[in-house]
LUMFI-923926 format. One line per 2 residues: number of its first residue (from 1); for each residue x negated, y, z of N, C-alpha, C. Coordinates in steps of 0.05 Angstrom, whole numbers, plus 5000, padded with zeros to 4 digits. Atoms other than C-alpha are relative to their C-alpha. Last residue first. Layout:
NUM = X:Y:Z:X:Y:Z:X:Y:Z  ...
//
This chain:
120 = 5018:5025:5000:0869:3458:5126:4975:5010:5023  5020:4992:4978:0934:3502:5142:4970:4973:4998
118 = 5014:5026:4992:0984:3497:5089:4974:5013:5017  5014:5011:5023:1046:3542:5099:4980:4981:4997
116 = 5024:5042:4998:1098:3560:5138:4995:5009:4973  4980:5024:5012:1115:3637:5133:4984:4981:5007
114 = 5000:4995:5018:1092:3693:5195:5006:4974:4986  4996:5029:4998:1137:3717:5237:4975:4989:4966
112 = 4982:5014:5011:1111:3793:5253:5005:4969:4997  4976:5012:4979:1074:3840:5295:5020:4990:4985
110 = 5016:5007:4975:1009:3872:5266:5026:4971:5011  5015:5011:5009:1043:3887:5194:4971:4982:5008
108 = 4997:5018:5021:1103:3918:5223:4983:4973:4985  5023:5030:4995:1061:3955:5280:5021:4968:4974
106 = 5021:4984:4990:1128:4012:5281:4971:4966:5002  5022:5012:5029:1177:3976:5228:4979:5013:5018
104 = 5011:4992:5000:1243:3962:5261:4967:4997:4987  4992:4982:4997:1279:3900:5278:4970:5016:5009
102 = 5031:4967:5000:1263:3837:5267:5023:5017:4995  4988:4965:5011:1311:3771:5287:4963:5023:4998
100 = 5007:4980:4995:1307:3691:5283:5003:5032:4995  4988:4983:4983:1332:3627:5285:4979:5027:5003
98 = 4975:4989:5010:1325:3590:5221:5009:5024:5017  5021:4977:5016:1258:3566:5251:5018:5013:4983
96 = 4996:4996:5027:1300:3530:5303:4983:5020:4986  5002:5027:5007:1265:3541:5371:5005:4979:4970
94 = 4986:5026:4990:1275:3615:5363:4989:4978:4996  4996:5025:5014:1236:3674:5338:5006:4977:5020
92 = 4986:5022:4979:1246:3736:5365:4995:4982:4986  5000:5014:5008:1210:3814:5340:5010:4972:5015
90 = 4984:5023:4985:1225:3872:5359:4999:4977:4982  5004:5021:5013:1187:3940:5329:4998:4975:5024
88 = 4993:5023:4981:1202:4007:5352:4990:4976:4974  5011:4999:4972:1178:4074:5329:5003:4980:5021
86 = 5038:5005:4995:1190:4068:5255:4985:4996:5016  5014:5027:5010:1263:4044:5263:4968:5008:4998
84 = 5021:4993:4990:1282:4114:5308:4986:4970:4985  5021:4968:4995:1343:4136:5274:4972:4987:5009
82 = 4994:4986:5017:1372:4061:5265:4990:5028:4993  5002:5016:5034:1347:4013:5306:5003:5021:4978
80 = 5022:4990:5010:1349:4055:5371:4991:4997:4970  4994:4964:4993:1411:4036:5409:4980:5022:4985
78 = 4973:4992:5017:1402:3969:5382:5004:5026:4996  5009:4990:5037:1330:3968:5410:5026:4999:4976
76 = 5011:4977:5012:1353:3993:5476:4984:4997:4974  4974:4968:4996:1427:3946:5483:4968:5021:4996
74 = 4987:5011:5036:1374:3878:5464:5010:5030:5000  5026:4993:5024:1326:3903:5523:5017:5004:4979
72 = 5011:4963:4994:1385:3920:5575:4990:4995:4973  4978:4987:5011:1422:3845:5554:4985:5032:4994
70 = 5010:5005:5016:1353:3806:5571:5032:5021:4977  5029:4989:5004:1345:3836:5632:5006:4994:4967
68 = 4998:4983:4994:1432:3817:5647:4961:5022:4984  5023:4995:4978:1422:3747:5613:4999:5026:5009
66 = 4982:5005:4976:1484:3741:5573:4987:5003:5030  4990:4979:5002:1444:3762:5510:5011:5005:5030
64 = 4966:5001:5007:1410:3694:5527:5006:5025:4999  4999:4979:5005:1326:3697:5513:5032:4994:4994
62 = 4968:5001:5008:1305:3635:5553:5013:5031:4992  4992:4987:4995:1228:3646:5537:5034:4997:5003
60 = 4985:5019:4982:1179:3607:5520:5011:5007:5025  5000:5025:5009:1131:3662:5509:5018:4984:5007
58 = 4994:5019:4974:1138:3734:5523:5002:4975:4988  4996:5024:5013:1098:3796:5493:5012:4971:5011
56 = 4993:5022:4989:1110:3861:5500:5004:4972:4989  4997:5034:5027:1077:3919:5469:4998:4986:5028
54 = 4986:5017:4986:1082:4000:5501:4998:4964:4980  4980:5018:4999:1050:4058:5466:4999:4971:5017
52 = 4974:4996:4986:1006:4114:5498:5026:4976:4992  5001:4983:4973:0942:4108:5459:5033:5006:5005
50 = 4999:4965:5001:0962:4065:5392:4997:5010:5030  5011:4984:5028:0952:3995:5391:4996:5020:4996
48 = 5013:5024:5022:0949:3958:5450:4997:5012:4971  5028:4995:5020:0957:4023:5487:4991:4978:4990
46 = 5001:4972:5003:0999:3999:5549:4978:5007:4985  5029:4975:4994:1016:3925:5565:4998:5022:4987
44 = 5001:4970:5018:1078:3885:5586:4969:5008:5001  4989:4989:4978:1082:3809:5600:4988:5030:4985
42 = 4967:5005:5013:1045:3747:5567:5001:5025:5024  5002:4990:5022:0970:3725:5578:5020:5017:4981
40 = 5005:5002:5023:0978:3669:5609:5003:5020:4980  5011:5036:5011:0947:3670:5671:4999:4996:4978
38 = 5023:5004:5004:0947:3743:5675:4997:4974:4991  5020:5021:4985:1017:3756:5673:4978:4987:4991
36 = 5027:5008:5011:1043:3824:5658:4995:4976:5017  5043:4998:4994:1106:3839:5680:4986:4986:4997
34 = 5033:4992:5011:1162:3832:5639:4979:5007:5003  4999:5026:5021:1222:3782:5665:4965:5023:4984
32 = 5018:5019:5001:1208:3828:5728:4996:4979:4976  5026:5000:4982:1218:3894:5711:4986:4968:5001
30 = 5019:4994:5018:1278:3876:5667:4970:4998:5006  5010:5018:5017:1302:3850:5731:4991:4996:4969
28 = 5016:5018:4987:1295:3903:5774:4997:4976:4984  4994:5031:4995:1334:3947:5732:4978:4980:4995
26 = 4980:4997:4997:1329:4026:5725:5014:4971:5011  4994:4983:4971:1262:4039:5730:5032:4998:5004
24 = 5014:5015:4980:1256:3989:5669:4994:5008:5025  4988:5031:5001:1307:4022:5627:4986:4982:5022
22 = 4979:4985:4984:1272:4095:5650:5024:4972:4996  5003:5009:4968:1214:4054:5623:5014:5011:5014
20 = 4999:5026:4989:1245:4048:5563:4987:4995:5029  4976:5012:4993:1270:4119:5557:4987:4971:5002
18 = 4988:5000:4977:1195:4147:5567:5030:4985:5004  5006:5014:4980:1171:4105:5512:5006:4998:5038
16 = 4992:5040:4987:1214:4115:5469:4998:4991:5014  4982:4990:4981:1193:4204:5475:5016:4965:5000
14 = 4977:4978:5006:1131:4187:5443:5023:4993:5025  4991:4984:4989:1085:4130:5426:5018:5021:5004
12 = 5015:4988:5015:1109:4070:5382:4991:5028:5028  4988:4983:4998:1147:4015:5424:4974:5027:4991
10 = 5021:4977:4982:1130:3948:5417:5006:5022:4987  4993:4966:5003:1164:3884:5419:4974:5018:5006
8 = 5021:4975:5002:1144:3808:5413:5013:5033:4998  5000:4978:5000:1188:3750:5437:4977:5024:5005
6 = 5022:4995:5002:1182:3665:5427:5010:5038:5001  5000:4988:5034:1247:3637:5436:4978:5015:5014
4 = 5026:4976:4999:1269:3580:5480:4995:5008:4981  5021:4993:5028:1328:3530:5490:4987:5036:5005
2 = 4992:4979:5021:1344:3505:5550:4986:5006:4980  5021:4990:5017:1304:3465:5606:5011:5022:4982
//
């Protein structure tokens, strides 16, 4: 079974978008850990927010660094984090609710964890 983590990204339009799909023309299994699946709802789509950007969403998810698809993604929002933080936005939350990462600010306020609280 393993442990699982909930993952949201999305990539602002612009010149991001061509390098991530030049990541995803580049290795087959990026490709597949993110295509779109209808059933549930999960997997890449185009223009969810803005005309031309990129948002991925994956559920129950073994997200290991050590995972070659899951190594590419982590290595292009690292590679990006810093100059390009408005145009990306990565979000992870883990099984533990201690466990988690953000990065970047593009859909910030669309695409985040949000706190426990009371739900009646």
């Amino acid at each position: 079974m393993g442990y699982r983590s909930e993952v949201a990204f999305a990539i602002a339009p612009g010149p991001l978008v061509d390098k991530f799909l030049a990541v995803m023309a580049a290795n087959e299994k990026v490709r597949d850990m993110i295509k779109y699946d209808e059933k549930y709802h999960e997997g890449i789509e185009f223009s969810r927010y803005d005309e031309g950007d990129i948002f991925v969403y994956l559920n129950s998810v073994k997200w290991y660094e050590s995972y070659e698809e899951v190594g590419e993604i982590i290595k292009f929002f690292n590679e990006h984090e810093e100059e390009d933080c408005n145009d990306i936005r990565f979000v992870r939350s883990g099984e533990d609710p201690e466990d988690t990462e953000l990065m970047g600010h593009y859909q910030e306020d669309t695409i985040y964890i949000p706190s426990p609280g009371i739900v009646f």
